[in-house]
LOSE-655394 format. One line per field, with one value per residue (C-alpha): residue number from 1; x, y, z; residue in three letters. Coordinates in Angstrom, 1 decimal, decimal comma, padded with zeros to 4 digits. Each point is the difference from the previous one (the first is absolute). Layout:
nr: NUM:... $
east: X:... $
north: Y:... $
up: Z:... $
rest: ala:... $
***
This chain:
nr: 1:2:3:4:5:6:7:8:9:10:11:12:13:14:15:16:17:18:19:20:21:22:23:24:25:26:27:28:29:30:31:32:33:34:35:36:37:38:39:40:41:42:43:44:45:46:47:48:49:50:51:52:53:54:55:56:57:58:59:60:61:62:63:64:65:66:67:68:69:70:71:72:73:74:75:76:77:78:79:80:81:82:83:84:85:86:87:88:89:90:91:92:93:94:95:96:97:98:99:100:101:102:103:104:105:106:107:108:109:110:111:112:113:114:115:116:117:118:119:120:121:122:123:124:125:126:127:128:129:130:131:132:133:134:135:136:137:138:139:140:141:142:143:144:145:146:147:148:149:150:151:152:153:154:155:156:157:158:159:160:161:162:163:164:165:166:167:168:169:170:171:172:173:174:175:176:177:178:179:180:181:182:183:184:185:186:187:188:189:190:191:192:193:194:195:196:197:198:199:200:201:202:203:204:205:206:207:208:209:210:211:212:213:214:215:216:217:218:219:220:221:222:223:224:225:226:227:228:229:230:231:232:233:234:235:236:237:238:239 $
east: -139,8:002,1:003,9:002,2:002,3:002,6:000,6:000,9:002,1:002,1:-000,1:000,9:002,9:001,2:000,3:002,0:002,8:000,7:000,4:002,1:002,4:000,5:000,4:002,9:001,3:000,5:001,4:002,4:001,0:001,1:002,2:003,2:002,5:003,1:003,6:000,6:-000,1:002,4:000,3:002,1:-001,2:001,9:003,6:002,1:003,1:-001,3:001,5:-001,9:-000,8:-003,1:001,3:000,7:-003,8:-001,4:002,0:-001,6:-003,5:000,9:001,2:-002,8:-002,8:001,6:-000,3:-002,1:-000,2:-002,4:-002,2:-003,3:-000,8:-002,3:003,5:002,2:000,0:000,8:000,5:002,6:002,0:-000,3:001,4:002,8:001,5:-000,7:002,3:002,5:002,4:001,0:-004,2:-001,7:-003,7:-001,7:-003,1:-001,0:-003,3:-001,7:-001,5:-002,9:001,3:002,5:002,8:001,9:001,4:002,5:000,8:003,1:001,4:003,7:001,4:002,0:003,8:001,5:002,8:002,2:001,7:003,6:000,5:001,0:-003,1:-001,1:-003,6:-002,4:-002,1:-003,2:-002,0:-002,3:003,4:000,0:002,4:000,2:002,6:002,4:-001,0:002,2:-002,3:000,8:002,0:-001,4:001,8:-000,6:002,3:002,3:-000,8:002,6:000,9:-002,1:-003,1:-001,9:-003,4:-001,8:001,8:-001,3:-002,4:003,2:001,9:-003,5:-000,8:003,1:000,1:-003,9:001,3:002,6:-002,6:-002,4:002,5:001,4:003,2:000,7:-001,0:002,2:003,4:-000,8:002,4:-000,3:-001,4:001,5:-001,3:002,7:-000,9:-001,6:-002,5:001,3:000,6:002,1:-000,1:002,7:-000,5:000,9:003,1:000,6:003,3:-001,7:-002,9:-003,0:-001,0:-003,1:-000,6:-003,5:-003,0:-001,4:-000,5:000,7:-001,5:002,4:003,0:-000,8:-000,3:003,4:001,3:-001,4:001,4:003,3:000,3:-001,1:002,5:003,1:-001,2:000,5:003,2:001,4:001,0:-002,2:003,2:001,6:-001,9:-000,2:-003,2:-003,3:-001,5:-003,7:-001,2:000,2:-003,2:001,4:003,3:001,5:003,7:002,2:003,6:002,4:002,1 $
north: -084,3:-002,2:-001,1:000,1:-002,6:000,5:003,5:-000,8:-003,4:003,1:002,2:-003,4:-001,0:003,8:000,2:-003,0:000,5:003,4:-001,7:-002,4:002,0:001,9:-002,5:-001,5:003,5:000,7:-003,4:000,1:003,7:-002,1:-002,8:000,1:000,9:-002,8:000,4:002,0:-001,4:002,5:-000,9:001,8:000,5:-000,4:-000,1:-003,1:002,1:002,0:003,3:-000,1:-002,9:-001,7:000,8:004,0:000,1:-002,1:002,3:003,1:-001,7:-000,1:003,0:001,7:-001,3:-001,3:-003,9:-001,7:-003,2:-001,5:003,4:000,2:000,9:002,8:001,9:-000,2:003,5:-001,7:003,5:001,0:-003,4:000,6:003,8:-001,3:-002,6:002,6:002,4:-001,9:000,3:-003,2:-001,0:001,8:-001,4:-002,0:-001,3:-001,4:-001,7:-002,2:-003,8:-000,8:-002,6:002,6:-000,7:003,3:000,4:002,8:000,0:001,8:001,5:000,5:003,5:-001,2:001,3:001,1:001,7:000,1:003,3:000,3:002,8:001,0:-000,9:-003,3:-000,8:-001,5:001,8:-002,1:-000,6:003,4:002,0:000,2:-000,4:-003,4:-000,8:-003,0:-003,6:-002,1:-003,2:000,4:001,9:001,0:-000,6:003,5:002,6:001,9:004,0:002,2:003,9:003,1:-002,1:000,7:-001,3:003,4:-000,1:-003,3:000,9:-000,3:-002,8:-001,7:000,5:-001,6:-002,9:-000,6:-000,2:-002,4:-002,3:000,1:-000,4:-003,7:001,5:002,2:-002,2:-002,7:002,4:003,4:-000,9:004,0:003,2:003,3:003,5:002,8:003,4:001,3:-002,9:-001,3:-004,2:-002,3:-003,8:-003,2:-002,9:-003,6:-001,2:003,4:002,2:003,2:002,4:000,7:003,7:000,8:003,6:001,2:-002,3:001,6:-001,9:-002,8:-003,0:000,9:000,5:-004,1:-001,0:001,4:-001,3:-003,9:000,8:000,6:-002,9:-002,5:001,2:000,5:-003,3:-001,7:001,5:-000,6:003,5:001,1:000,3:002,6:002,4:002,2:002,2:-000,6:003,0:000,4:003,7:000,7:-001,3:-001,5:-001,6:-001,6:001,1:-001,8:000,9:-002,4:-001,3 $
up: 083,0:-002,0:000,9:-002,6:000,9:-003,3:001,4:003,2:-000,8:-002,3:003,2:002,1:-002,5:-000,6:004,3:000,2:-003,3:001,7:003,2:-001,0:-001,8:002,8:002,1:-002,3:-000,6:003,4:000,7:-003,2:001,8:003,0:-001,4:000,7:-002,8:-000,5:-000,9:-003,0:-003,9:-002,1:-003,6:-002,5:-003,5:-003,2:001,4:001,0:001,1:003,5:001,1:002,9:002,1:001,4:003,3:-000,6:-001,2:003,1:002,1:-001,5:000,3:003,7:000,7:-001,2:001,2:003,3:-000,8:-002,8:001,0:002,5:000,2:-000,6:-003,9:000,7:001,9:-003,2:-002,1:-003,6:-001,2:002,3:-000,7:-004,0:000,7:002,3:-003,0:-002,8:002,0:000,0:-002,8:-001,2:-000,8:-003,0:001,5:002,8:000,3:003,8:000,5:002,3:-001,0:001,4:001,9:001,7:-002,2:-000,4:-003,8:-001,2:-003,4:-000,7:-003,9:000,6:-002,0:-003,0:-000,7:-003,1:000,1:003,8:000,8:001,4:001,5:003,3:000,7:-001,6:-000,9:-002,9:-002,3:-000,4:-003,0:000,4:001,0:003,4:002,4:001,5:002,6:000,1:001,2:002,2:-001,0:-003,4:-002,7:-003,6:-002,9:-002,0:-001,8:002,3:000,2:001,2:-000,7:001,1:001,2:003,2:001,4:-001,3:-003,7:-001,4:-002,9:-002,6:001,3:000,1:-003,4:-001,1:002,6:-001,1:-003,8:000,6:002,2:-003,2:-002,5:-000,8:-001,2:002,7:002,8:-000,7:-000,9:002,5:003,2:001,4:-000,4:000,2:000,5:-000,4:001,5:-003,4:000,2:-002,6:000,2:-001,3:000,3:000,4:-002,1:001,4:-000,8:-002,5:001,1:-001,3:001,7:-002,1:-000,2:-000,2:000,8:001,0:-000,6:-002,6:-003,2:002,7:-003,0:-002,7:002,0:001,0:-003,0:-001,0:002,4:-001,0:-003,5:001,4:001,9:-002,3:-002,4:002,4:001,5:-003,6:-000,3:003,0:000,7:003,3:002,0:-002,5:001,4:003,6:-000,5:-002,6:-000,3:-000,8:000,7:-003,7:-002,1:-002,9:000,7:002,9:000,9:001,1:001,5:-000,3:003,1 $
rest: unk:unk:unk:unk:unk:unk:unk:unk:unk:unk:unk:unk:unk:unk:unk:unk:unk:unk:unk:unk:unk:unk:unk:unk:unk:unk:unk:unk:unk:unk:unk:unk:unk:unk:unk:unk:unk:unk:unk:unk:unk:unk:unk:unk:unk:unk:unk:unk:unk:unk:unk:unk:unk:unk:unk:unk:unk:unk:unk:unk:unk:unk:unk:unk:unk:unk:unk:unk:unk:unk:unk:unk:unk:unk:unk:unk:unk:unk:unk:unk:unk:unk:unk:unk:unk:unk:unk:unk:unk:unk:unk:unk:unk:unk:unk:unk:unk:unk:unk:unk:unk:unk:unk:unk:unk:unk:unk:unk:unk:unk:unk:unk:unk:unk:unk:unk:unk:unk:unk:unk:unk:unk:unk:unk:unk:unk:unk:unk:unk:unk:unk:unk:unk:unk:unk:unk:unk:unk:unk:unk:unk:unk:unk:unk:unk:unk:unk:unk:unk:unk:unk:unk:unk:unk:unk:unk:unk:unk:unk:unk:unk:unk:unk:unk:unk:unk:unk:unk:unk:unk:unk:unk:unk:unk:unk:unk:unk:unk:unk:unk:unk:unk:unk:unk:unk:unk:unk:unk:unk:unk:unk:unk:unk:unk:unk:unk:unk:unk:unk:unk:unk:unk:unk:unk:unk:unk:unk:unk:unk:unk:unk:unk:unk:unk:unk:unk:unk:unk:unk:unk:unk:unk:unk:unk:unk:unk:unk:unk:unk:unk:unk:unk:unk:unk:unk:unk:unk:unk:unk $
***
């Protein structure tokens, strides 16, 4: 009978890959997991701190540094920062040398309520509670707002983010009990009404018309209220 040598050097070679990666598998499973590498992605200002996130890493999982690698639960580390309120996503892994990585996406405020209770709205409109690290420079919402009636004030506080004009004159927001809102213009004496947000576009741009104009003729402070609710004129009351 014949020996086919090529068949078994493929058995031979088969036998000793799968031995060897599970050698290394189970020795990568045993080596022990260093201090911490948190990185924050896309934002210089920090609302929450290096140290908050190592904390929470702790806390969790009892200790993440100097632990064997195969003890960590990655998924219950990524669940703990994603609770948290401040951080819109985490990623956690593990290097293969045993270097433990979180990646953190801070949530992103547009518009700060100031209410009894204060608190942001972030960029998807969800509440987002104040920092003591650091303090957002966004338009000021106040009036019948609460943490379960955002979807209006939103809307508006995402249009003035978007729009070149409104971001750099919008100081505040307000929503009266109607839901109605009106706006305050930077260095402007009069409130802006703008009723319900229907038609929201047009009512903008009416307002951008006016502005230019009264801008050019130096008579922005002549007036207390610029009202926009109607379509095709904006009305103004004078002081």
């Amino acid at each position: 009978m014949k020996i086919n040598w090529n068949y078994i050097k493929m058995v031979f070679l088969l036998v000793l890959v799968v031995g060897l990666f599970a050698f290394s598998s189970k020795k990568n499973d045993k080596r022990i997991v260093s201090s911490p590498e948190i990185n924050f992605n896309g934002e210089e200002n920090l609302f929450i701190t290096h140290e908050t996130v190592s904390k929470l890493l702790i806390v969790n999982q009892g200790g993440v540094k100097n632990v064997p690698k195969e003890t960590i639960d990655l998924n219950l580390l990524e669940s703990a920062l994603n609770s948290n309120p401040m951080i819109k996503s985490a990623q956690v892994y593990v290097h293969v040398n045993g270097h433990l990585v979180a990646e953190v996406e801070q949530k992103k405020p547009i518009a700060r309520v100031e209410n009894s209770v204060s608190f942001y709205i972030d960029e998807d409109g969800n509440f987002m509670p104040l920092s003591t690290n650091y303090t957002a420079r966004v338009p000021l919402v106040t009036g019948n707002v609460s943490k379960t009636n955002l979807e209006n004030v939103y809307k508006m506080a995402m249009k003035v983010k978007n729009d070149a004009f409104l971001s750099k004159h919008v100081t505040s927001i307000h929503q009266y009990k109607d839901m109605s809102i009106s706006l305050r213009l930077r260095q402007c004496p009069f409130e802006v009404y703008v009723g319900g947000l229907a038609k929201l576009d047009k009512k903008i741009n009416n307002l951008k018309v006016f502005y230019k104009k009264a801008f050019k003729e130096k008579i922005l402070s002549n007036y207390s209220k610029v009202n926009l609710q109607f379509d095709s004129q904006v009305v103004c009351t004078k002081s």
